[in-house]
Backbone as CSV, one residue per row, in Angstrom:
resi,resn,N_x,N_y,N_z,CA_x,CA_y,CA_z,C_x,C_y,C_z
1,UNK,-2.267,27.451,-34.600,-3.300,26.697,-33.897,-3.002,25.199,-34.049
2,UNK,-2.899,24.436,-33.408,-3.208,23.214,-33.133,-4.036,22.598,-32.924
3,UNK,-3.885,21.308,-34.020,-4.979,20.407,-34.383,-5.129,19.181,-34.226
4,UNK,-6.049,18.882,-33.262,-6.273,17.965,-31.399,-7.344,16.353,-33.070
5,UNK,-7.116,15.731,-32.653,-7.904,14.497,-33.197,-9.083,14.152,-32.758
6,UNK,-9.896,13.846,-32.891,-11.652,13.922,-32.140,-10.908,12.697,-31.378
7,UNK,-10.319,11.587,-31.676,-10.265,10.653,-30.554,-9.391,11.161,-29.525
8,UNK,-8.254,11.833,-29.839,-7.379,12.701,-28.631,-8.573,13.461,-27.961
9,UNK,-9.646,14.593,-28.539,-10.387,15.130,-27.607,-11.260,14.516,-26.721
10,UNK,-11.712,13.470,-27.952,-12.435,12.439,-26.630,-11.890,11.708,-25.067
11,UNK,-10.843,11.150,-25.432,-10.008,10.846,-24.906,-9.680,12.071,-23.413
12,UNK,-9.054,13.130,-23.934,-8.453,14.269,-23.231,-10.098,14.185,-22.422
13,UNK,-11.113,14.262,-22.527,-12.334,14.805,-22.339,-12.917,14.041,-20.996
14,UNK,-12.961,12.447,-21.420,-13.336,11.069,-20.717,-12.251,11.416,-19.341
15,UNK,-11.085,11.883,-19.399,-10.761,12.242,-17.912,-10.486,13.166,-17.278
16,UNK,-10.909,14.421,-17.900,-11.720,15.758,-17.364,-12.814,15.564,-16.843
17,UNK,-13.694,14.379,-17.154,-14.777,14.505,-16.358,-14.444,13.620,-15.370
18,UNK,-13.283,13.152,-15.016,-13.177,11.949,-13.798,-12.551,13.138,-13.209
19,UNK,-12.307,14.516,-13.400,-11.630,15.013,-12.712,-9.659,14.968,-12.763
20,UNK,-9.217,14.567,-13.730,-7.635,14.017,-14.137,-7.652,15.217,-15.436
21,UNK,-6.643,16.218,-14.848,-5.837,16.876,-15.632,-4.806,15.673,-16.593
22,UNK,-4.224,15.589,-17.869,-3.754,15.281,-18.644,-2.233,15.840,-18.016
23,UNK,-1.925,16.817,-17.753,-0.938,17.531,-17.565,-0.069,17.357,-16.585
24,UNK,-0.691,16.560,-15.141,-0.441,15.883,-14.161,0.363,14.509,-14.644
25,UNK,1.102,14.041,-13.341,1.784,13.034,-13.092,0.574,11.869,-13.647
26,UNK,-0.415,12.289,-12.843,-1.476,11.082,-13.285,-1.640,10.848,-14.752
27,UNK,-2.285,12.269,-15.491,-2.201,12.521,-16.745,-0.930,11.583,-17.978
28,UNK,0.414,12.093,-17.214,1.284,11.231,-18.006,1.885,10.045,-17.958
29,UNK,0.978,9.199,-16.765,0.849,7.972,-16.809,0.042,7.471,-17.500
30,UNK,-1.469,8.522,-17.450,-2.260,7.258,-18.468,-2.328,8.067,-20.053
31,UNK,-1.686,9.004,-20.343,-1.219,9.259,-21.875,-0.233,7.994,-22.650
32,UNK,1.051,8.107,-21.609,1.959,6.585,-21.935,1.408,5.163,-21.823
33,UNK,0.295,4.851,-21.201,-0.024,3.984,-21.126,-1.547,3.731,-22.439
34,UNK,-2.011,4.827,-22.742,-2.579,4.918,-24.026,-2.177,4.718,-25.201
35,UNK,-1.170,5.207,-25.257,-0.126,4.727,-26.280,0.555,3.035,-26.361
36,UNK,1.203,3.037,-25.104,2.026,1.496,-24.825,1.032,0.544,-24.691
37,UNK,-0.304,0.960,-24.188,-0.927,-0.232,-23.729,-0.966,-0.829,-22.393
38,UNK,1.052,-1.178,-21.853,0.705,-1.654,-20.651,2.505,-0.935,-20.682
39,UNK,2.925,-1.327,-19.258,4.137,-0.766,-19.100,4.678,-1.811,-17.710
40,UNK,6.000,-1.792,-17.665,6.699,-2.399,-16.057,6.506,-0.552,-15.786
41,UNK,6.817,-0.762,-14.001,6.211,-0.108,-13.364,8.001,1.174,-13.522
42,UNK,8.935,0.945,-13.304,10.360,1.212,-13.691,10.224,2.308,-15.178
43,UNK,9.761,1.658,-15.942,9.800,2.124,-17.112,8.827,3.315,-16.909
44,UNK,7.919,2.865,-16.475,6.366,4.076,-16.467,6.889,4.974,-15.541
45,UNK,7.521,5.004,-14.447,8.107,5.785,-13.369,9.046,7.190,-13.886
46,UNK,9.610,6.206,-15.086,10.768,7.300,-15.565,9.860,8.357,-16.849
47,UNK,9.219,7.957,-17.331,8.101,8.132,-18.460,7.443,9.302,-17.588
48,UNK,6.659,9.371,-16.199,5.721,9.894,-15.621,6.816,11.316,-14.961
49,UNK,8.280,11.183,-15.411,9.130,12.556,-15.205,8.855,12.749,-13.578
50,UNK,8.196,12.135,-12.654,8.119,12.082,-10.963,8.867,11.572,-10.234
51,UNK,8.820,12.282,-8.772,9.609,11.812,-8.135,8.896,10.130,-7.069
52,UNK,9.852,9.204,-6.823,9.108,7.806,-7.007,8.073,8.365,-5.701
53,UNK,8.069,9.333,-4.401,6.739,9.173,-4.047,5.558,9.305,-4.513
54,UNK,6.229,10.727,-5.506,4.587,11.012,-6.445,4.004,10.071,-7.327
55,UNK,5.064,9.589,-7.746,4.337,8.413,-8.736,3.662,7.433,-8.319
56,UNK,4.211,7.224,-7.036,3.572,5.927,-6.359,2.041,6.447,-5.312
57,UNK,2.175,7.859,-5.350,0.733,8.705,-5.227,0.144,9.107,-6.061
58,UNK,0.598,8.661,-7.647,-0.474,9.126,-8.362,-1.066,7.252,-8.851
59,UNK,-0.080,6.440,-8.879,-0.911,5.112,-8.942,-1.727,4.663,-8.251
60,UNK,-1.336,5.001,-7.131,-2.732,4.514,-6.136,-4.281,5.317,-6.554
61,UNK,-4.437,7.008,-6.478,-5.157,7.464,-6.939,-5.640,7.007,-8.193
62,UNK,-5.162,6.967,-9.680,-5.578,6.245,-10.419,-6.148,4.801,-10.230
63,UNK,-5.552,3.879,-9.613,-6.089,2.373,-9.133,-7.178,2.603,-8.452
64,UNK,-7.440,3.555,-7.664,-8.461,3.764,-6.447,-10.099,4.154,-7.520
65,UNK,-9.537,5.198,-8.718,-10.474,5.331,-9.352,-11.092,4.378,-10.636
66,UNK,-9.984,3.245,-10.432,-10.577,1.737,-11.509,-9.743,2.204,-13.020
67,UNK,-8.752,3.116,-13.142,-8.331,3.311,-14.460,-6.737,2.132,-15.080
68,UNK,-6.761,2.235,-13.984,-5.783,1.429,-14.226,-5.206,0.078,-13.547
69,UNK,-5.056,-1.358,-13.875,-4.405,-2.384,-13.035,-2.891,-2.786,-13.155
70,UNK,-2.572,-3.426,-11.760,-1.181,-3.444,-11.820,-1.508,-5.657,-11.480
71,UNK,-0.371,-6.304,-12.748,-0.397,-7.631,-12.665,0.965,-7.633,-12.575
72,UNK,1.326,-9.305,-12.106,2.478,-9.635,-12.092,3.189,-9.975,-13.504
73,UNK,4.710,-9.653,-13.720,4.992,-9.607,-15.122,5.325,-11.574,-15.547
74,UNK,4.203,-12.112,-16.438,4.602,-13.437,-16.539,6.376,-14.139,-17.190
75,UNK,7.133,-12.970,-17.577,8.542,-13.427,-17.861,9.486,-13.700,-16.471
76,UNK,8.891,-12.186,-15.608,9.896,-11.659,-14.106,9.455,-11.664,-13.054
77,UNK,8.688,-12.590,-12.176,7.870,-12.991,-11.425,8.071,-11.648,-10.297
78,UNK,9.251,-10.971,-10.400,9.702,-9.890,-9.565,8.870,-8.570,-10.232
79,UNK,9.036,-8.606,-11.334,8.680,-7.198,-11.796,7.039,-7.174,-11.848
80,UNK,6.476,-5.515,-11.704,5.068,-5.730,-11.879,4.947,-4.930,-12.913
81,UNK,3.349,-5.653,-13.890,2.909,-4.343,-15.178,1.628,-3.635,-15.080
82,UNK,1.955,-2.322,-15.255,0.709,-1.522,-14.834,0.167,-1.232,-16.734
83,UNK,-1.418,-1.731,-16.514,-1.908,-1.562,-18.205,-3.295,-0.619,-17.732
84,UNK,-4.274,-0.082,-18.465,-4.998,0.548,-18.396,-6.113,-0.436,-18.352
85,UNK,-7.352,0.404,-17.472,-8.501,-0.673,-17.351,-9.314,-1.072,-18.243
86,UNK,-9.591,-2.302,-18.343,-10.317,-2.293,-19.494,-12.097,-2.177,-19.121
87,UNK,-12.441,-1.422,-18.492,-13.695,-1.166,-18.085,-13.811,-0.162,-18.564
């Protein structure tokens, strides 16, 4: 048996009720980004194991539902960083 952390269940829980499987593309964007904090979008792409349409269909869905923002990276005026919302 495996033994889940009340903040992992909470956590796992807070987006079961938004309707976000954990297990999903979406899911392992905002697991890595729970962890990292914030991510370039490259890095999170390869992290989220998707192919770049899905990923770029599961960011929008996530953005659409306020979980997550995407800013410009202040070192790479080119690159963008996607961090989790702080709402």
């Amino acid at each position: 048996m495996t033994v889940v952390s009340e903040e992992l269940q909470r956590f796992i829980a807070d987006y079961d009720d938004l309707g976000i499987n954990l297990l999903t593309v979406d899911g392992r964007i905002l697991l890595f980004l729970q962890q990292r904090k914030q991510s370039r979008i490259k890095e999170l792409m390869l992290a989220s194991g998707s192919s770049y349409r899905g990923f770029y269909l599961a960011l929008d869905r996530l953005k659409e539902k306020g979980l997550i923002t995407s800013v410009m990276d202040p070192e790479d005026k080119r690159a963008r960083i996607i961090q989790l919302s702080s709402g």
